[in-house]
C-alpha positions in Angstrom: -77.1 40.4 94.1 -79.7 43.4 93.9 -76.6 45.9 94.4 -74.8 43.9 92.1 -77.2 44.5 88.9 -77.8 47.9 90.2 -74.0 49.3 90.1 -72.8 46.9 87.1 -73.1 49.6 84.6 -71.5 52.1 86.6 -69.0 49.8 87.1 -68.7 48.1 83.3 -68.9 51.3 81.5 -65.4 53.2 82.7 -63.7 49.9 82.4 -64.9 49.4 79.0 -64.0 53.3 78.2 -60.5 53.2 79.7 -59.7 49.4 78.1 -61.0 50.7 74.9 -60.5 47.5 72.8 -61.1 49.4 69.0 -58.2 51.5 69.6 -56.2 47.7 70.8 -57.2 46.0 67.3 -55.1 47.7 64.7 -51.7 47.4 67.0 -52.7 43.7 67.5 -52.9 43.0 63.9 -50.0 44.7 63.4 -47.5 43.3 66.3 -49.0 39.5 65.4 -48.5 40.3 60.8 -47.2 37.1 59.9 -48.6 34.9 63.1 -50.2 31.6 62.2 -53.8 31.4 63.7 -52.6 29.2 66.5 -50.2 31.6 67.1 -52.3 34.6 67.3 -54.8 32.5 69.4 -51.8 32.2 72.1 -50.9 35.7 71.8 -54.7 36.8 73.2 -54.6 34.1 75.8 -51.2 34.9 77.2 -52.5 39.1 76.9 -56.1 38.0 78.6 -54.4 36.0 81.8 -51.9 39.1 82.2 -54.5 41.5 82.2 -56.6 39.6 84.7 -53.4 39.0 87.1 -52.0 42.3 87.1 -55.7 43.6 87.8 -56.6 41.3 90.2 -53.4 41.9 92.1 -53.7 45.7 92.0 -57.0 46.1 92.8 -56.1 43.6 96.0 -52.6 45.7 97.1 -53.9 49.2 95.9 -55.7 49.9 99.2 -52.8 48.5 101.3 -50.4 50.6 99.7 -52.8 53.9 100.5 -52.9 52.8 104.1 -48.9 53.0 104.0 -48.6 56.1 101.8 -51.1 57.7 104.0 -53.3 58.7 100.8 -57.0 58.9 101.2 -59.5 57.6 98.4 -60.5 60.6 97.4 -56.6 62.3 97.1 -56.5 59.3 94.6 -60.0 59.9 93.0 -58.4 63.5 92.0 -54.6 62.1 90.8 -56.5 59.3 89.0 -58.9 61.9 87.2 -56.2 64.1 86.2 -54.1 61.0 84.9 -57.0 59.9 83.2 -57.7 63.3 81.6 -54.8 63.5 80.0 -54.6 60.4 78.3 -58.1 60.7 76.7 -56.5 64.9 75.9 -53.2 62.7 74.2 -55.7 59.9 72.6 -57.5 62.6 70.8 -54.9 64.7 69.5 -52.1 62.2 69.0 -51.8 60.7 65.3 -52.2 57.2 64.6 -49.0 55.5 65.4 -48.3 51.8 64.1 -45.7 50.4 66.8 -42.8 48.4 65.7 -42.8 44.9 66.1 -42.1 44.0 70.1 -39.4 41.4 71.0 -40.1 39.0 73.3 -43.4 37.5 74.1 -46.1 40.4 73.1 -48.8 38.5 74.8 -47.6 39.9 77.9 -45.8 43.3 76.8 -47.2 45.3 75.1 -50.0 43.6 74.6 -51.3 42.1 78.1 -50.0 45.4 79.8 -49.9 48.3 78.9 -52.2 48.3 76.2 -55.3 46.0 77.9 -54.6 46.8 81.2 -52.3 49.9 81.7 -52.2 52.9 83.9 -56.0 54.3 83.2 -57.6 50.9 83.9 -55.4 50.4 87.0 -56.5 53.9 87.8 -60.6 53.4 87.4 -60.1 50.0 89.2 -58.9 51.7 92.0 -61.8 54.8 91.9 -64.6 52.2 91.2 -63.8 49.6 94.0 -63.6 52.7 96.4 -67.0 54.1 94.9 -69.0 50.6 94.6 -66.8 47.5 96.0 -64.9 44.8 95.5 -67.5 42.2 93.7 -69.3 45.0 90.9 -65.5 45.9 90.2 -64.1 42.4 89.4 -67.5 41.2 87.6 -67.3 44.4 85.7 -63.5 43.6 85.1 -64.0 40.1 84.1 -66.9 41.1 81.7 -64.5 43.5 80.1 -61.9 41.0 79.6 -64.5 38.3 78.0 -65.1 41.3 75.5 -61.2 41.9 74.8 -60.5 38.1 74.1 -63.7 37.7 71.7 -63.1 41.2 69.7 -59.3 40.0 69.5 -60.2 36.1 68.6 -62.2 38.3 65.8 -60.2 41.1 65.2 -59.4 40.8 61.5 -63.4 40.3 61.0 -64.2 43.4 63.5 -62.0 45.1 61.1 -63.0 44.5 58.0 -66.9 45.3 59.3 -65.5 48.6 61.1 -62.8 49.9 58.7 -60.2 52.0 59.4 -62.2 55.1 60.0 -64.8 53.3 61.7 -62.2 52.7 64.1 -60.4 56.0 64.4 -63.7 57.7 65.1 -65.0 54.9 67.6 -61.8 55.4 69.2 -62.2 59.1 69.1 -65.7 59.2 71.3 -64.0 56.6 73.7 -61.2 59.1 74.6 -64.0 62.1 74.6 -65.8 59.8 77.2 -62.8 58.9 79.4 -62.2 62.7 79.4 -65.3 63.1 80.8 -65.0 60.0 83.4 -61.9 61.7 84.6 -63.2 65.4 85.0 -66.4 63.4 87.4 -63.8 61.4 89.2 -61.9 65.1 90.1 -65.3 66.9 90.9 -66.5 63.9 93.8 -63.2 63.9 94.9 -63.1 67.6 95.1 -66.3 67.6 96.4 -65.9 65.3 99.4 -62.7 67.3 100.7 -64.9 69.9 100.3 -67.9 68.4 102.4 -65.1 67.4 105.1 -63.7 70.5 105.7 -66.6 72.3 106.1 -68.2 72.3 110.1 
């Protein structure tokens, strides 16, 4: 329990950072325009249960597929930095895109994965489970989702409160901190090669 406390906001920050729900909001309302309120209440409860399952089950099979692949932690700590780098380099240069409408049930694609849960929170699961464990990973995770389903239950509220700007520049410093989550994640990984090749 004492460990648990101690590492959940090492753990509940990069999750938080790499989810980054204000940069979610404006493609939810758009994709659900025209929803009724029950129907945008099933869309984030079908996204939130797909998130948590493809999560759970990655976080679960990613160190099984490393033992088969022959890849050590920190060969992923440096692929996963440099993935992550490079979204949070394309978050804060790309224009704001409105997607078009998504056929088929958006609760689960796009919305479930990859826009809550996609390849740079699969990636810091991955890092943070090797860096702290299993439990301050999944509390952290689960903690994250809690925050997705309220801010989407609320979205047209959060909205209105944040404004368009509000949310461009939130969603701005969120890419500037992944970047700089993903150049840490390279320098330990880098750094315990490093350590392991010297005598």
């Amino acid at each position: 329990m004492q460990n648990l406390l101690k590492y959940l906001p090492h753990t509940f920050i990069p999750l938080f950072v790499a989810m980054d729900i204000v940069a979610v909001l404006p493609i939810f309302l758009s994709l659900t325009q025209g929803y009724s309120v029950e129907g945008q209440k099933r869309a984030v409860r079908e996204s939130v249960i797909t998130a948590l399952l493809v999560g759970v089950v990655f976080i679960a099979m990613g160190e099984v597929i490393f033992r088969i692949l022959g890849i050590t932690n920190d060969d992923f700590k440096i692929a996963g930095g440099l993935v992550l780098l490079v979204f949070a380099i394309l978050d804060l240069i790309r224009r704001d895109e409105i997607p078009r409408k998504a056929a088929g049930n958006l609760g689960i694609v796009p919305l479930g994965v990859p826009l809550i849960v996609g390849p740079a929170v699969l990636t810091t699961l991955i890092v943070l489970v090797d860096h702290y464990g299993v439990s301050v990973t999944v509390v952290s995770f689960l903690m994250n989702l809690m925050i997705v389903w309220i801010v989407l239950r609320k979205s047209a509220a959060v909205v209105a409160v944040l404004g368009e700007g509000g949310i461009i520049a939130l969603s701005k410093v969120m890419a500037l901190l992944l970047a700089s989550i993903a150049v840490m994640m390279i320098r330990i990984g880098m750094q315990n090669i490093a350590g392991r090749g010297t005598p």
